[in-house]
C-alpha positions as CSV (number, residue, x, y, z in Angstrom):
1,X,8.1,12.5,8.9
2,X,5.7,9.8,7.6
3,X,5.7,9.1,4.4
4,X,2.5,6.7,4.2
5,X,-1.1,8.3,5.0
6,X,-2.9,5.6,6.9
7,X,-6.1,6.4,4.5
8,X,-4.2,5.1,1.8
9,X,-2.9,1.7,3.3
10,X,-6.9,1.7,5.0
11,X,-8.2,1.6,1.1
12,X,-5.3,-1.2,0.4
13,X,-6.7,-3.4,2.8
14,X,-10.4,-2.5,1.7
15,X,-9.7,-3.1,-2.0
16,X,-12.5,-5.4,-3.5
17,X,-9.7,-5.6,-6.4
18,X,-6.9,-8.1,-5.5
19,X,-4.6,-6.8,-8.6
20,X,-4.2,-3.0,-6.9
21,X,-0.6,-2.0,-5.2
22,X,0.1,1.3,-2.9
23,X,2.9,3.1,-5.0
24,X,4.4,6.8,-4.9
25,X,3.6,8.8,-7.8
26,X,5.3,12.1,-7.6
27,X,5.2,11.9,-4.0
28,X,2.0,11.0,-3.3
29,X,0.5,7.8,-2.1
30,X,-1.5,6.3,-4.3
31,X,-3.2,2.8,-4.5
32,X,-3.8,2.2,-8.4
33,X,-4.5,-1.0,-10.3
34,X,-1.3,-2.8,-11.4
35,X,-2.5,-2.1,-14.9
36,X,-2.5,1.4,-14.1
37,X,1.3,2.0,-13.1
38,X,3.4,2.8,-15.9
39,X,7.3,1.0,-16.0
40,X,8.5,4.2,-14.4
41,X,6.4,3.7,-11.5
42,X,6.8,0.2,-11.1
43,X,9.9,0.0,-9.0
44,X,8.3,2.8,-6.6
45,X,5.4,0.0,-5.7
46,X,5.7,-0.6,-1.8
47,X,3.6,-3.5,-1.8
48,X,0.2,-5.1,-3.5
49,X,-2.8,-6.3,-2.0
50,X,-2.5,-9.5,-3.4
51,X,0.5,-10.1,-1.5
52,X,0.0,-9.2,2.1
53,X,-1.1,-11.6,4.4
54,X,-3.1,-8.9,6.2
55,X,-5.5,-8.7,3.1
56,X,-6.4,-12.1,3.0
57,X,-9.4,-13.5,5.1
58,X,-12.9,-11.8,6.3
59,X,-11.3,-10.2,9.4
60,X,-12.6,-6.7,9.6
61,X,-9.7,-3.8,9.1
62,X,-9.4,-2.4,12.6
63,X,-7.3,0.8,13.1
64,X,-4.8,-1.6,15.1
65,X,-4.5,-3.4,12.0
66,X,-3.9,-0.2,9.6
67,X,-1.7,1.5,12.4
68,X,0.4,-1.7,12.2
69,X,0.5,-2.4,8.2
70,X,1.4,1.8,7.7
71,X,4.7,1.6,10.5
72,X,5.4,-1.8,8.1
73,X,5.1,-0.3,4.8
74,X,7.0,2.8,6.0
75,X,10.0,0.9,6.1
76,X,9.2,-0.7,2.8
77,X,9.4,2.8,1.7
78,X,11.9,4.0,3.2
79,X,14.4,0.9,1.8
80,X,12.8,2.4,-1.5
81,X,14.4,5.7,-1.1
82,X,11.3,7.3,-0.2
């Protein structure tokens, strides 16, 4: 069962806003400004923009590259408990 729509890591990557994470809140996948995510929610954060290497650059978000990012971040997840 996945747990991470590619949609929401696709609007990750597409994030004008560097300071915005993909996190579960109650189940869901959600990406939310950092600002946004209460203590609660911080340790369900499976990664922020700012810090993948996929984010960074002009290179256009392919489907390869979302297909490849959601099977990483599904892991993160999953070490997460999700």
């Amino acid at each position: 069962m996945a747990l991470l729509d590619p949609d929401c890591v696709r609007r990750l990557l597409e994030s004008a806003d560097p300071d915005v994470a993909l996190v579960f809140v109650r189940g869901e996948c959600l990406v939310l400004p950092l600002d946004q995510i209460d203590e609660r929610h911080r340790l369900l954060v499976i990664a922020r923009r700012a810090d993948l290497p996929e984010a960074a650059g002009d290179r256009p978000v392919t489907e390869e590259r979302v297909e490849t990012l959601t099977r990483c971040l599904e892991n993160v997840a999953r070490d997460l408990g999700g």
